[in-house]
Residue frames as qw, qx, qy, qz and C-alpha x, y, z in Angstrom:
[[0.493, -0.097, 0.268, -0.822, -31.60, -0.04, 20.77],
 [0.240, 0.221, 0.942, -0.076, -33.94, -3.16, 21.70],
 [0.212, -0.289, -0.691, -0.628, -36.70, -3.76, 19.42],
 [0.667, -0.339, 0.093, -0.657, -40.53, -3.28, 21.17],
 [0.033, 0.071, 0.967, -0.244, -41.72, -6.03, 23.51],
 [0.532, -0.032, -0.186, -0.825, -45.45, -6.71, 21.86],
 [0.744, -0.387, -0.523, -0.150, -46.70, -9.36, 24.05],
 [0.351, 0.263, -0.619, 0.652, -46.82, -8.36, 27.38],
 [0.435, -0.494, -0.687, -0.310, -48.89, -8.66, 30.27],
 [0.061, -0.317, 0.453, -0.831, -50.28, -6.79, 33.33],
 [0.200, 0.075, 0.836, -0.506, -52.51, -7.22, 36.21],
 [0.580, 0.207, 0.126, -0.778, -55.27, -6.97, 34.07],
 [0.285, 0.167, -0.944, -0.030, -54.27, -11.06, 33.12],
 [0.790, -0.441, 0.166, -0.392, -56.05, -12.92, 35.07],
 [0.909, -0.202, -0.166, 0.325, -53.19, -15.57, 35.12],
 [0.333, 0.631, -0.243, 0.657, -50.74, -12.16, 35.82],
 [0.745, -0.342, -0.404, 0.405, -50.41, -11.91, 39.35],
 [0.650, -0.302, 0.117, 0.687, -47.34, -10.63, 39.50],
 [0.333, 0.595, 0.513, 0.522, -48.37, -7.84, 36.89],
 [0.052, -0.700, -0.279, 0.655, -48.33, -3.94, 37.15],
 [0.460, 0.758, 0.204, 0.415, -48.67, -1.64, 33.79],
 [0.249, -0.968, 0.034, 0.026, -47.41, 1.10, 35.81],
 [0.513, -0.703, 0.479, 0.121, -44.52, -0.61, 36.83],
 [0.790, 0.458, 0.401, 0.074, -44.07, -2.28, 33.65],
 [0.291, 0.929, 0.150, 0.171, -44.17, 0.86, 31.87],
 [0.235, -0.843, 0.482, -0.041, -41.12, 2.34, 34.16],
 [0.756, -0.214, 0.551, 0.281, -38.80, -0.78, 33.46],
 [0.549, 0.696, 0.284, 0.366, -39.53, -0.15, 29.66],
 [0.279, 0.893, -0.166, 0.313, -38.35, 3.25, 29.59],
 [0.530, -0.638, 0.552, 0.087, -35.21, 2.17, 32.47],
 [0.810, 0.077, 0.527, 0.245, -34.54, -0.80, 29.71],
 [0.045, -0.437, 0.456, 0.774, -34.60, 1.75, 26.49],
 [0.356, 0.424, 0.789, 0.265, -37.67, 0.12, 24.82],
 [0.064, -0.062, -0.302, -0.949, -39.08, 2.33, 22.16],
 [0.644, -0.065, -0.275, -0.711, -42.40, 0.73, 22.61],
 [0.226, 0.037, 0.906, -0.356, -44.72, -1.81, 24.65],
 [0.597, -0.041, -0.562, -0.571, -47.77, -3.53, 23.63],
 [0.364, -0.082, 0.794, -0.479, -49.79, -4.63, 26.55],
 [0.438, 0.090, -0.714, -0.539, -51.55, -7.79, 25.45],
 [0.503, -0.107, 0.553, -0.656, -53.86, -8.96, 27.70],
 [0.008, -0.074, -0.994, -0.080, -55.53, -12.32, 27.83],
 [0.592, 0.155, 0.117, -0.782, -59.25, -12.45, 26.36],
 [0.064, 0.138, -0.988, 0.010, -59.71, -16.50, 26.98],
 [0.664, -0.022, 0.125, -0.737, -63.13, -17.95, 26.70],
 [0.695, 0.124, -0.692, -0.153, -62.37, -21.75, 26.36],
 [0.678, -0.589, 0.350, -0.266, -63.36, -23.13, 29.76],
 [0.631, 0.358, -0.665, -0.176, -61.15, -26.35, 30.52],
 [0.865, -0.484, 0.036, -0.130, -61.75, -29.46, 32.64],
 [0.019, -0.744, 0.497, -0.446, -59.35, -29.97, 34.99],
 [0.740, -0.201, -0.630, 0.126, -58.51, -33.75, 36.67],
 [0.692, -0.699, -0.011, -0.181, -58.37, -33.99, 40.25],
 [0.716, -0.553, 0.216, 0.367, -55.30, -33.65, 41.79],
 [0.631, 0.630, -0.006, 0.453, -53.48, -32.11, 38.39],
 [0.435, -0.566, -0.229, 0.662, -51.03, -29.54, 39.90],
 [0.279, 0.802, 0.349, 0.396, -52.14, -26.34, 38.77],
 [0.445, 0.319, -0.304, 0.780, -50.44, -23.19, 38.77],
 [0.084, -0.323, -0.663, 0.671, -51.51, -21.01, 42.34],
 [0.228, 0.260, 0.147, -0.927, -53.05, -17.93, 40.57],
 [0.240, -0.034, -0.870, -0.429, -55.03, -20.80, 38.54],
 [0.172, -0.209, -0.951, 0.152, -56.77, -22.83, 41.58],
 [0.183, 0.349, 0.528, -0.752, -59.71, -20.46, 42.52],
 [0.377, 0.368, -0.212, -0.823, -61.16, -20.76, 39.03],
 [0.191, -0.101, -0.974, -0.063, -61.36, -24.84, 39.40],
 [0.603, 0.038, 0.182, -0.776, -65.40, -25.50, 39.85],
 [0.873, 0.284, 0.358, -0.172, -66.78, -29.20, 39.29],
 [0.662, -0.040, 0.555, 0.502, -62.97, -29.82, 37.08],
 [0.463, 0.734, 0.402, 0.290, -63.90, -26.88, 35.26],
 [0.324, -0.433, -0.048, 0.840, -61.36, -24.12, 35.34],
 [0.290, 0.887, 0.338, 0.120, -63.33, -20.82, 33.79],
 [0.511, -0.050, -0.012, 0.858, -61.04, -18.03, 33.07],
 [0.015, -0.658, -0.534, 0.531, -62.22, -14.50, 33.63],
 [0.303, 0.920, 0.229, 0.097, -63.61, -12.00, 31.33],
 [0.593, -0.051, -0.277, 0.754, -61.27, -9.38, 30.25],
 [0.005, 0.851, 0.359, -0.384, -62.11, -6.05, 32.31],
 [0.432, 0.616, 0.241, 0.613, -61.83, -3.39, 29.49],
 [0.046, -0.947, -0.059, -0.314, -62.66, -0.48, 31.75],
 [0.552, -0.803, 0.101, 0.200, -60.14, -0.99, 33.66],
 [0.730, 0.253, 0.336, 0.539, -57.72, -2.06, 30.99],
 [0.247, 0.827, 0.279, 0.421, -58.63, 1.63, 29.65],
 [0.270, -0.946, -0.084, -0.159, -57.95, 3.45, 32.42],
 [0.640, -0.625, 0.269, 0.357, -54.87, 1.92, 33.51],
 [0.627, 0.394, 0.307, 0.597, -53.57, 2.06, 29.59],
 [0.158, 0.878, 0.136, 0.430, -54.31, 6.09, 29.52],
 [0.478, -0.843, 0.230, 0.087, -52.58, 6.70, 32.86],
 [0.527, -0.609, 0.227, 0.547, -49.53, 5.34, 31.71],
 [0.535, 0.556, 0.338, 0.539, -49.52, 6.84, 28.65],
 [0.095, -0.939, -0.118, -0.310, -49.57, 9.91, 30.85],
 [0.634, -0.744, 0.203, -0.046, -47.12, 9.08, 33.05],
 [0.644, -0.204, 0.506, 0.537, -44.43, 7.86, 30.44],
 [0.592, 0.769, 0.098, -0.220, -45.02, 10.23, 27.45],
 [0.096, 0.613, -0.707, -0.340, -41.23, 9.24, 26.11],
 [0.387, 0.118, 0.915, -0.011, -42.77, 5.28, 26.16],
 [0.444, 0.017, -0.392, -0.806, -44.74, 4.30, 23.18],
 [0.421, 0.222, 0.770, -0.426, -47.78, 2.12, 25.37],
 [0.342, -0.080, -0.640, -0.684, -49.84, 0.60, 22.11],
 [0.651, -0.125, 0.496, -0.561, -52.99, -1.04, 23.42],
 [0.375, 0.191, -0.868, -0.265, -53.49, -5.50, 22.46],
 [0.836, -0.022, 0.279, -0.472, -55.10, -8.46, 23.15],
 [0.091, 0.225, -0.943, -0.227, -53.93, -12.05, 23.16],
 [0.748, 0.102, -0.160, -0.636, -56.80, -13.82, 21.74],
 [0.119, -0.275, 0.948, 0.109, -57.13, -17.60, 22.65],
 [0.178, 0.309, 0.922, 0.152, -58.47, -20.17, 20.40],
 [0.086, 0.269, -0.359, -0.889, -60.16, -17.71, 18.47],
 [0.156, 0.147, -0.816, -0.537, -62.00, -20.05, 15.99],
 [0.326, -0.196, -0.925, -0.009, -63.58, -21.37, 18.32],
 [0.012, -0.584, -0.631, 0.510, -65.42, -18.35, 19.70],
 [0.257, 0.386, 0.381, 0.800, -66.27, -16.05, 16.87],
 [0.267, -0.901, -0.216, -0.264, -69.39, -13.96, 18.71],
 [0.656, -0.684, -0.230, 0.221, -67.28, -13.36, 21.67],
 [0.604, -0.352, 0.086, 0.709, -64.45, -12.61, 20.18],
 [0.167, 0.428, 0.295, 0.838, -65.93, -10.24, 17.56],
 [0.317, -0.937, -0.123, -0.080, -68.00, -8.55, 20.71],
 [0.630, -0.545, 0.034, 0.552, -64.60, -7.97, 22.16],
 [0.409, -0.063, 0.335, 0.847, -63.24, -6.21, 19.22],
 [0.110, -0.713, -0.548, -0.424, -66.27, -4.26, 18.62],
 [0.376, -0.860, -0.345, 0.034, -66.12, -2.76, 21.89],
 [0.230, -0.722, 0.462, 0.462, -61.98, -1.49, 22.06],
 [0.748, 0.626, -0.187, 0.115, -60.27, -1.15, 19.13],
 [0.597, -0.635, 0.407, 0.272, -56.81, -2.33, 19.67],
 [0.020, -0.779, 0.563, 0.275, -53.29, -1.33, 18.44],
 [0.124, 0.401, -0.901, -0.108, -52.19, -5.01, 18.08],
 [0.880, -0.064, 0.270, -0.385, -54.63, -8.01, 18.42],
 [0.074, -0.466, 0.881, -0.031, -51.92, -11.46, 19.00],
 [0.864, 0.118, -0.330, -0.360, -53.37, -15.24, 18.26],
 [0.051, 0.423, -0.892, 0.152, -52.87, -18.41, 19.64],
 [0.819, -0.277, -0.439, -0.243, -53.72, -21.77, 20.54],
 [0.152, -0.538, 0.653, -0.511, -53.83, -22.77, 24.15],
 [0.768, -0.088, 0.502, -0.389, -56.45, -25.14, 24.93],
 [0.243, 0.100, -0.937, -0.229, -56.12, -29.35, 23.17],
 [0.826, -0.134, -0.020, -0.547, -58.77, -31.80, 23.24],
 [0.043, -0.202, 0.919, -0.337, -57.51, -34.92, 25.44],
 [0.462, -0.231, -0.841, -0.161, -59.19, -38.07, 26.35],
 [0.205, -0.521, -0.766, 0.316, -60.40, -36.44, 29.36],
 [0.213, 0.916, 0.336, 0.058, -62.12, -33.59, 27.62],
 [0.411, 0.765, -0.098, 0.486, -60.73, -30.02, 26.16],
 [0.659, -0.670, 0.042, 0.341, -57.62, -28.60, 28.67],
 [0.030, -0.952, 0.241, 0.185, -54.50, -26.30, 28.69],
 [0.928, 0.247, -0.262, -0.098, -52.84, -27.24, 26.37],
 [0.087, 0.618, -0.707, 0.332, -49.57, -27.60, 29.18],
 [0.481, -0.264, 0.755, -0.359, -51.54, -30.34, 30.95],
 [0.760, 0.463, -0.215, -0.403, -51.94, -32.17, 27.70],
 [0.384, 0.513, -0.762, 0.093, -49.13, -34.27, 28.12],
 [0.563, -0.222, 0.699, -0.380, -50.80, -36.36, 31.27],
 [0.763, 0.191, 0.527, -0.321, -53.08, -37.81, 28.52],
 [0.581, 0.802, -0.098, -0.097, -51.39, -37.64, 25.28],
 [0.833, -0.004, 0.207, 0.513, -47.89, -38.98, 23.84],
 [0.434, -0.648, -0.046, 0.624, -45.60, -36.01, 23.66],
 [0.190, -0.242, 0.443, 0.842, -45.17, -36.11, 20.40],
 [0.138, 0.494, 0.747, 0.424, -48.56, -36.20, 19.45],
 [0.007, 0.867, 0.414, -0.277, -49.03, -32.84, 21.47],
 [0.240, -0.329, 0.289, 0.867, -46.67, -31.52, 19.66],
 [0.167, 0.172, 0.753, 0.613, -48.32, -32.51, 16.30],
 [0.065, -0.747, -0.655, -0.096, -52.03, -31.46, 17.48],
 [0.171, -0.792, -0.204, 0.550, -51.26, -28.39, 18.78],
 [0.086, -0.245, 0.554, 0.791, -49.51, -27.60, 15.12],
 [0.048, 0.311, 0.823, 0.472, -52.76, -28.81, 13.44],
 [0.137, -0.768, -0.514, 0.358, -54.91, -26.90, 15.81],
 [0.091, -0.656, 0.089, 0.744, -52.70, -23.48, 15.17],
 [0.250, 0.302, 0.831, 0.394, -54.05, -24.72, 11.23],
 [0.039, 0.469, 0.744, 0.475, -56.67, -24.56, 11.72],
 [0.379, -0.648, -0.302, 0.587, -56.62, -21.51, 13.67],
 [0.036, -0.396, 0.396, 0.827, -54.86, -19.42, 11.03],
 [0.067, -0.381, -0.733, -0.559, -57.65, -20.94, 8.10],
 [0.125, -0.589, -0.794, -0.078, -60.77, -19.90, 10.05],
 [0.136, -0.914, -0.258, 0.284, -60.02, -16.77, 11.67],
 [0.523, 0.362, -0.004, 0.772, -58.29, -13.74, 10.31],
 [0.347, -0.892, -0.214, -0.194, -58.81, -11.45, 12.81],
 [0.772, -0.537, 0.106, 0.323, -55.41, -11.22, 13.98],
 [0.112, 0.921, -0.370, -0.058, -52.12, -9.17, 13.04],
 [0.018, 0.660, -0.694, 0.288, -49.44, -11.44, 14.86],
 [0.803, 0.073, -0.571, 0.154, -48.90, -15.59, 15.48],
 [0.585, -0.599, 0.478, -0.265, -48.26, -15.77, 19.37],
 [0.331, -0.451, 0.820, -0.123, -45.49, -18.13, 20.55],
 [0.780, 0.285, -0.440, -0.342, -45.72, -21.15, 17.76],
 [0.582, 0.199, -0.766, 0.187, -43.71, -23.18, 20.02],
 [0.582, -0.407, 0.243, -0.661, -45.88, -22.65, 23.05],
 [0.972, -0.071, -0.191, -0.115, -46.06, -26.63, 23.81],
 [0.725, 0.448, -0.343, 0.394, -42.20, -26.85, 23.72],
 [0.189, -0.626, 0.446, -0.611, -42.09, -25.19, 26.96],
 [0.795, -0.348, 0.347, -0.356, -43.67, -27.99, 28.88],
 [0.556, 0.512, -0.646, -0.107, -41.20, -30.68, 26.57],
 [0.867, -0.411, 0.269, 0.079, -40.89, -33.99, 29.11],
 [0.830, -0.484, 0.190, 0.201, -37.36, -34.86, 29.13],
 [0.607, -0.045, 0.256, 0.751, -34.66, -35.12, 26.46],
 [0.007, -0.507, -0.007, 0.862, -34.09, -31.20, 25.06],
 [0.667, 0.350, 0.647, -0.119, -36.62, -30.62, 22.08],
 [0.446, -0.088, 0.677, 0.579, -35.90, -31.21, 19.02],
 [0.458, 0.489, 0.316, -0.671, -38.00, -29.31, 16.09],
 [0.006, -0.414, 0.806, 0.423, -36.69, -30.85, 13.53],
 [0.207, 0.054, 0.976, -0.030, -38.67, -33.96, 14.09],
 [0.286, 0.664, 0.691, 0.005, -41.83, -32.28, 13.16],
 [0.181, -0.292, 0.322, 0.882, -39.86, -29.74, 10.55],
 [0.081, 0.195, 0.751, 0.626, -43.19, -30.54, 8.21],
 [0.125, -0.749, -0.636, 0.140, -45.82, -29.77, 10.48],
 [0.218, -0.647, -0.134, 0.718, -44.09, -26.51, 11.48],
 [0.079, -0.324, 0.289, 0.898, -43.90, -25.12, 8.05],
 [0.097, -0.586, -0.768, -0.241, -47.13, -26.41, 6.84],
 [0.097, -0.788, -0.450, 0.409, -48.50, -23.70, 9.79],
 [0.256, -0.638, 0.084, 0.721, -46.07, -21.29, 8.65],
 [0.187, 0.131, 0.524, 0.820, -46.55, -21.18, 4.86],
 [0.062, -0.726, -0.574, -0.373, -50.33, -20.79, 5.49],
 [0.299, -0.756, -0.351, 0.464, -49.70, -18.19, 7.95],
 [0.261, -0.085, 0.527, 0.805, -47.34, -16.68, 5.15],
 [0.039, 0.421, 0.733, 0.533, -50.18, -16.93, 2.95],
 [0.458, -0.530, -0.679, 0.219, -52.24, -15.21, 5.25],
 [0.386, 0.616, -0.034, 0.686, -50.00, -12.20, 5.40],
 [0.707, -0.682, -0.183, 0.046, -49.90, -12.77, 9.29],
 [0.073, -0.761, 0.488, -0.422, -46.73, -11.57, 11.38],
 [0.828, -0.091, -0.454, 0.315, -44.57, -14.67, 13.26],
 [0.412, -0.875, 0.116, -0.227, -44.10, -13.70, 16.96],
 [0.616, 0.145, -0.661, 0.402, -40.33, -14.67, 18.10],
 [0.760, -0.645, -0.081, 0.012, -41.37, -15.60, 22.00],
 [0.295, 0.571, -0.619, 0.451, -38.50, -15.41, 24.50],
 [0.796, -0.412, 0.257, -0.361, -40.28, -17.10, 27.35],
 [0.863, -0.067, 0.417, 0.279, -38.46, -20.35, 25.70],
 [0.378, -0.544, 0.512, 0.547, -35.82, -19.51, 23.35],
 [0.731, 0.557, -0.087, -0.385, -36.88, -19.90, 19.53],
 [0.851, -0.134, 0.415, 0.293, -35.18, -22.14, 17.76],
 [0.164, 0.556, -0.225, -0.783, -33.22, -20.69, 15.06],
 [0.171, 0.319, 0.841, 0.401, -34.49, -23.59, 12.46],
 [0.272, 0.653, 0.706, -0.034, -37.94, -22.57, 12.89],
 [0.220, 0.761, -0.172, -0.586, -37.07, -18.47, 11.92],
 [0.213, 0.310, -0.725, -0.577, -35.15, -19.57, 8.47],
 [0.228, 0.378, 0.832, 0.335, -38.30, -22.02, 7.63],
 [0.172, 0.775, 0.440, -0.419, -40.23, -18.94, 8.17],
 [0.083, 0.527, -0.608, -0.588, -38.12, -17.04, 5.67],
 [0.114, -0.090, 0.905, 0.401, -38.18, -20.02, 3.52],
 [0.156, 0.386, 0.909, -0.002, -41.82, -20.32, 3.48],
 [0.110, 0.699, 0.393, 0.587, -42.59, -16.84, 2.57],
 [0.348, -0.817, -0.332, 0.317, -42.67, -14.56, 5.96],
 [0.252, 0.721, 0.197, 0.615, -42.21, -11.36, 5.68],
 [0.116, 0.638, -0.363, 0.668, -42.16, -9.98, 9.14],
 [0.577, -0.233, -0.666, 0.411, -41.38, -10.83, 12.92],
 [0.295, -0.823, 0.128, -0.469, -42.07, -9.38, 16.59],
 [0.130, 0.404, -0.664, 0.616, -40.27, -9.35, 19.67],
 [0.633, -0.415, -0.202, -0.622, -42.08, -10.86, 22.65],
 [0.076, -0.322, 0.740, -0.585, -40.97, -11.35, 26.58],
 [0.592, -0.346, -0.691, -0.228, -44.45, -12.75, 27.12],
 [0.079, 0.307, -0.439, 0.841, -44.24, -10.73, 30.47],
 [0.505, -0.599, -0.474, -0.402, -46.30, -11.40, 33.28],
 [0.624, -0.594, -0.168, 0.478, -44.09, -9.73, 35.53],
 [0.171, 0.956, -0.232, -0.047, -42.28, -6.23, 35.08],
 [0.410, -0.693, 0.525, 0.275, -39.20, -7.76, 36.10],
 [0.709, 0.313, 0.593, 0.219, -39.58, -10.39, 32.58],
 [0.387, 0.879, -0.086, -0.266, -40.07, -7.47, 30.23],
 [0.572, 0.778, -0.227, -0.127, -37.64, -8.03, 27.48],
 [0.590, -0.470, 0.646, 0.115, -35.92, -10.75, 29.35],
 [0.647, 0.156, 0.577, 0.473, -33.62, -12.83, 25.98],
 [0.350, 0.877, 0.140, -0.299, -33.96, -9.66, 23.92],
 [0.015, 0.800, -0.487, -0.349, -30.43, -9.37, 22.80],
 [0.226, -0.330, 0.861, 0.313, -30.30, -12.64, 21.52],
 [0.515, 0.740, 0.391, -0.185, -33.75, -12.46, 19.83],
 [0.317, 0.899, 0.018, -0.301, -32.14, -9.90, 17.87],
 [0.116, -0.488, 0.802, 0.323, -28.91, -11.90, 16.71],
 [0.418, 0.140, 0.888, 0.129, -30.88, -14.53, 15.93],
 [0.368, 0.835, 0.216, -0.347, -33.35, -11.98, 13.65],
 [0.178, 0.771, -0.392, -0.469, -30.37, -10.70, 12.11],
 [0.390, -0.417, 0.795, 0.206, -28.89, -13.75, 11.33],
 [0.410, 0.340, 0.845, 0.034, -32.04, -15.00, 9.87],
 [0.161, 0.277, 0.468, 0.824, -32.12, -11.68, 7.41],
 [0.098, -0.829, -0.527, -0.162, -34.66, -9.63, 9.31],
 [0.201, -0.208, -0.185, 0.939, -34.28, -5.76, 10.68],
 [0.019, 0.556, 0.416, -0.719, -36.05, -2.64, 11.11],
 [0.569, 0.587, 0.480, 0.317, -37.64, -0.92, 8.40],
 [0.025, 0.843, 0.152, 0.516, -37.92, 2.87, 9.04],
 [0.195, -0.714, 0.286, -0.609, -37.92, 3.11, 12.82],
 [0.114, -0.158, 0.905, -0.379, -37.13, 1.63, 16.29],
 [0.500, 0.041, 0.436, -0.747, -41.13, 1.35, 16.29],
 [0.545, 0.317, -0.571, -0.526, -41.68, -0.78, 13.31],
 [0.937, -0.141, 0.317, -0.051, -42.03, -4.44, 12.72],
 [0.315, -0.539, 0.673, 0.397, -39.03, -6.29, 11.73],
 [0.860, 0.479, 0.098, -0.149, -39.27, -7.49, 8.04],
 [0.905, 0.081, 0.274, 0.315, -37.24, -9.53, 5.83],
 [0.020, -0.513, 0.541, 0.666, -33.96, -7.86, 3.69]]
């Protein structure tokens, strides 16, 4: 049996498009997942945006004066469409989440948000960098920045991300940057100190390491986790499409094993260390 998929998104994204819970929800239980964790995006870092940049489509209507705003998430609807399928798949477990970005850097907002829904899972991440031409995603960092120094900032950012806030269960995609990688294939090695710097304090921390499948993990960076004290991993398709939903699962889970994690109790668990 595949482990849950706890990062996953539906139309209630605002970069999700392509998103249905409904239809989500029916792939899950066609796929054999024990369990789904719809994490929605609750983004409040506005970022400027150069002229001409090429942004993604479901992006460009939120560009104002080089300022892309991202939208509120809508709880009530979140609610409503969470409870329907929970009715409509009662063999699916349907937790309820939130991917939190840049955290740190909104504390009211993000502690009104958690005030108002309690959620199942509540994910972390950095998304947004600060660039010579002011703060920005952190995928369109690389116009203004030397590749490897977004690597390095975005590791110092997710720092100081994991010191300031603890509000969070669960590390979102640590190699988020690595997706956008300009040319030769990347290498994590090269910045093997930053990465476990994040990870011991995240260790410390007694946080959960998400293994992303959007980009393949590397398996270095699982065994420094291990090495640096983690304790347990999730699964995570990063879905913003039903048809994504546990897309690289089966080799998530070799690479888990390999690296000395498994289930504890049940399919429903998190995976923790032997």
């Amino acid at each position: 049996m595949l482990p849950p998929d706890s990062h996953v998104h539906s139309q209630c994204s605002w970069d999700a498009p392509d998103g249905s819970m409904e239809a989500t929800c029916a792939r899950a239980v066609e796929l054999g997942l024990p369990a789904i964790v719809f994490t929605d995006h609750a983004d409040f870092t506005r970022w400027h945006v150069s002229p001409g940049t090429d942004l993604p489509a479901a992006w460009r209507h939120l560009v104002t004066h080089e300022v892309l705003t991202p939208p509120a998430l809508d709880l009530p609807s979140y609610r409503i469409r969470l409870e329907r399928c929970r009715q409509l798949f009662p063999s699916l477990r349907i937790r309820s989440g939130v991917e939190l970005s840049d955290p740190h850097w909104h504390p009211g907002p993000v502690a009104d948000l958690l005030r108002a829904t309690e959620f199942d899972l509540v994910i972390a991440a950095v998304h947004s960098m600060r660039t010579p031409a002011g703060v920005g995603e952190v995928s369109l960092a690389y116009e203004y920045l030397p590749a490897a120094d977004v690597i390095r900032e975005y590791l110092a950012e997710t720092l100081r991300m994991i010191e300031r806030y603890d509000g969070f269960d669960v590390l979102a995609h640590i190699d988020y940057p690595a997706r956008y990688w300009p040319g030769d294939p990347f290498d994590p090695t090269v910045f093997e100190d930053e990465y476990r710097t994040v990870l011991r304090a995240l260790a410390g921390a007694g946080k959960a390491l998400e293994l992303n499948t959007k980009l393949p993990m590397d398996a270095e960076i699982l065994r420094w986790w291990r090495a640096e004290g983690g304790r347990t991993i999730t699964f995570a398709s990063d879905a913003h499409s039903p048809s994504a939903l546990a897309h690289g699962f089966p080799a998530a889970v070799a690479l888990a094993e390999a690296a000395g994690f498994a289930p504890v109790r049940t399919p429903y668990d998190l995976w923790t260390r032997r």
